[in-house]
N, C-alpha and C positions, 0 to 999 in steps of 0.2 A: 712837460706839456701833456704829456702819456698820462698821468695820474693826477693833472689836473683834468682833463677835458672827462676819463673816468667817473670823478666825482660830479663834472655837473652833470652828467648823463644821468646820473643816481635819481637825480630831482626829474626826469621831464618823462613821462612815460605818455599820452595822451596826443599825439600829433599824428600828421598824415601828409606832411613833406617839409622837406628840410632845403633851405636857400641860404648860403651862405656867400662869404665873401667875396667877391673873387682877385687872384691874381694875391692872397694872403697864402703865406709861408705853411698856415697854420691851419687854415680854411680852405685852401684852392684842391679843387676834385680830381685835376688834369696836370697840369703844366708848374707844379710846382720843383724847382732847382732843387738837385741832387749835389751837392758838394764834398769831395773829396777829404776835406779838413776841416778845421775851423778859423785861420785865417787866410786872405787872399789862396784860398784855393780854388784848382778847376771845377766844371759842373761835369760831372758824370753822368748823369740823366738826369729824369725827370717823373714826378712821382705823386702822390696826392698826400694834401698835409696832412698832421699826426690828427689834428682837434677832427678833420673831413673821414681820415681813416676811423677813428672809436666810431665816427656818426653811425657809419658805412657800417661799420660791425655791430653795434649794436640797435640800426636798425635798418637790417638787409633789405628789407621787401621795402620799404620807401621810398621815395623819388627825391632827388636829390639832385641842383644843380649850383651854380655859383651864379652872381646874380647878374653878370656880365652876360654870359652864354644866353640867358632868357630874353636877352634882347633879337636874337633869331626865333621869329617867328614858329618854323619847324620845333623846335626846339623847346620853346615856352607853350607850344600847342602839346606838346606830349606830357612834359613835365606835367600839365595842370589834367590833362587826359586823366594820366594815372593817379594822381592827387584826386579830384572829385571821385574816382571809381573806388577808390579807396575808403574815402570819406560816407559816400552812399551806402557801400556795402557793410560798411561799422556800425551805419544807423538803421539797417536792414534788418541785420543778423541780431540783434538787440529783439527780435520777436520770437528767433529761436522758431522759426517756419519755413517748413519745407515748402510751401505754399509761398511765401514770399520770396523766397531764394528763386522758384522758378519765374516768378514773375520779371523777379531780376533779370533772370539770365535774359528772358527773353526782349526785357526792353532795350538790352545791351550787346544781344548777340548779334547785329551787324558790324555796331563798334571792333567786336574781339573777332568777325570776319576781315575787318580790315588788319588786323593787326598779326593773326596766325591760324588759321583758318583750323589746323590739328590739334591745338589747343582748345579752340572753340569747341568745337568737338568732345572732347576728353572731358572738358567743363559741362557740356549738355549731359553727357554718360555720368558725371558726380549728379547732377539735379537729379536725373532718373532714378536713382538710388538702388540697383536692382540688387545692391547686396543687402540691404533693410539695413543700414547703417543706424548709429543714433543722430540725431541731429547736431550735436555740438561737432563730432565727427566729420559729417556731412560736408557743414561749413567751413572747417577747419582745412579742410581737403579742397574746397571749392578755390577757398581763398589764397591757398599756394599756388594755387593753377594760374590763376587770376593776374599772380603777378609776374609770376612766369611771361606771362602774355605780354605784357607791358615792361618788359625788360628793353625790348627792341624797339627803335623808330619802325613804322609801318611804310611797307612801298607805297607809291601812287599807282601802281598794278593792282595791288590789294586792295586800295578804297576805290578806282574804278570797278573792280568785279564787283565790289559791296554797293556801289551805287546803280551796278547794272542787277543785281539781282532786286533791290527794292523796286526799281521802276519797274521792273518784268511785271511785279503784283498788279499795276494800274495803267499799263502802256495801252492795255486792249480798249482803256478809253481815252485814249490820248488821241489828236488829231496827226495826220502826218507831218503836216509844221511843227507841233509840239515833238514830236519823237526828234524830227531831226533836230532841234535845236536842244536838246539834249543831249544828243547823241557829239551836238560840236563843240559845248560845252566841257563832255567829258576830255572830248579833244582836246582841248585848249590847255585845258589841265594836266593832261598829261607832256602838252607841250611847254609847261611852265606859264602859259601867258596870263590864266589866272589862278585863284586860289581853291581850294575845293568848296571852302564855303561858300562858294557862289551858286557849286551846284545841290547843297547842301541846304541852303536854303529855298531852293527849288521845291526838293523833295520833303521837306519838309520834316528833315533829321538833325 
């Protein structure tokens, strides 16, 4: 299986997340049986299959879920997070601009506030460039950061501070009913009772 799934890997180079099977021997990313033998033997752990392990290694920075797991919302909200961000920034970088890499960053740096705020950071200090890097350089450095970032699920501490720092921009025209319902909004969400998109669509991010 080892040196089959190697060869088809040979063939795919061109993608930007990988969904496979789930609950396959061979495919499953989590919870696949560890067995002791090869017949009627016990499970010793649990482990991810060999075809999901080559994916995994040959391509680390990718997103990568089983197709069961995407049915959690949280979950299929990230996976496709860092799937599009990935996607975007392949068809960004294709200009080879530093000029577009910051435009980047910046239409996306509340996204990577919500996600690791020191990251964020460290990704603004690559756009700045203050070593005079070359550009392929640049973006090469941007885009390890990048996925760094999106390695982890994001709190709802962390998209609350990201939602409270976009409304700070436009609050001073906000009405005092507008503020407060805002403001229960983020409540709410952080109480689970709704989703963030609610206040997302709000703000109009």
């Amino acid at each position: 299986m080892k040196k089959y799934s190697q060869e088809i890997l040979k063939d795919i180079s061109d993608i930007d997340g990988i969904i496979l099977k789930g609950r396959s021997p061979s495919c499953g990313i989590k919870d696949v049986k560890v067995y002791s033998g090869m017949e009627k033997s016990p499970v010793i752990g649990k482990s991810m299959g060999l075809f999901a392990a080559e994916m995994e290694k040959h391509f680390p920075y990718l997103p990568i879920e089983e197709e069961g797991r995407l049915t959690n919302l949280i979950i299929r909200e990230h996976f496709f997070t860092k799937l599009y961000a990935i996607f975007n920034f392949k068809k960004m970088a294709q200009n080879k601009s530093i000029k577009k890499l910051a435009d980047y960053h910046a239409k996306n740096k509340y996204l990577y506030f919500a996600y690791n705020q020191t990251l964020k950071n460290k990704l603004g200090s690559i756009v700045a460039n203050h070593e005079k890097l070359e550009t392929n350089i640049v973006l090469d450095n941007y885009f390890k950061e990048m996925v760094k970032l999106f390695s982890n699920l994001p709190s709802k501490k962390n998209y609350i501070n990201a939602y409270q720092h976009i409304f700070g921009y436009f609050s001073k025209f906000a009405s005092k009913e507008e503020k407060v319902f805002i403001l229960q909004l983020m409540e709410k969400y952080r109480d689970g009772k709704i989703d963030k998109s609610a206040i997302a669509s709000i703000l109009k991010v």
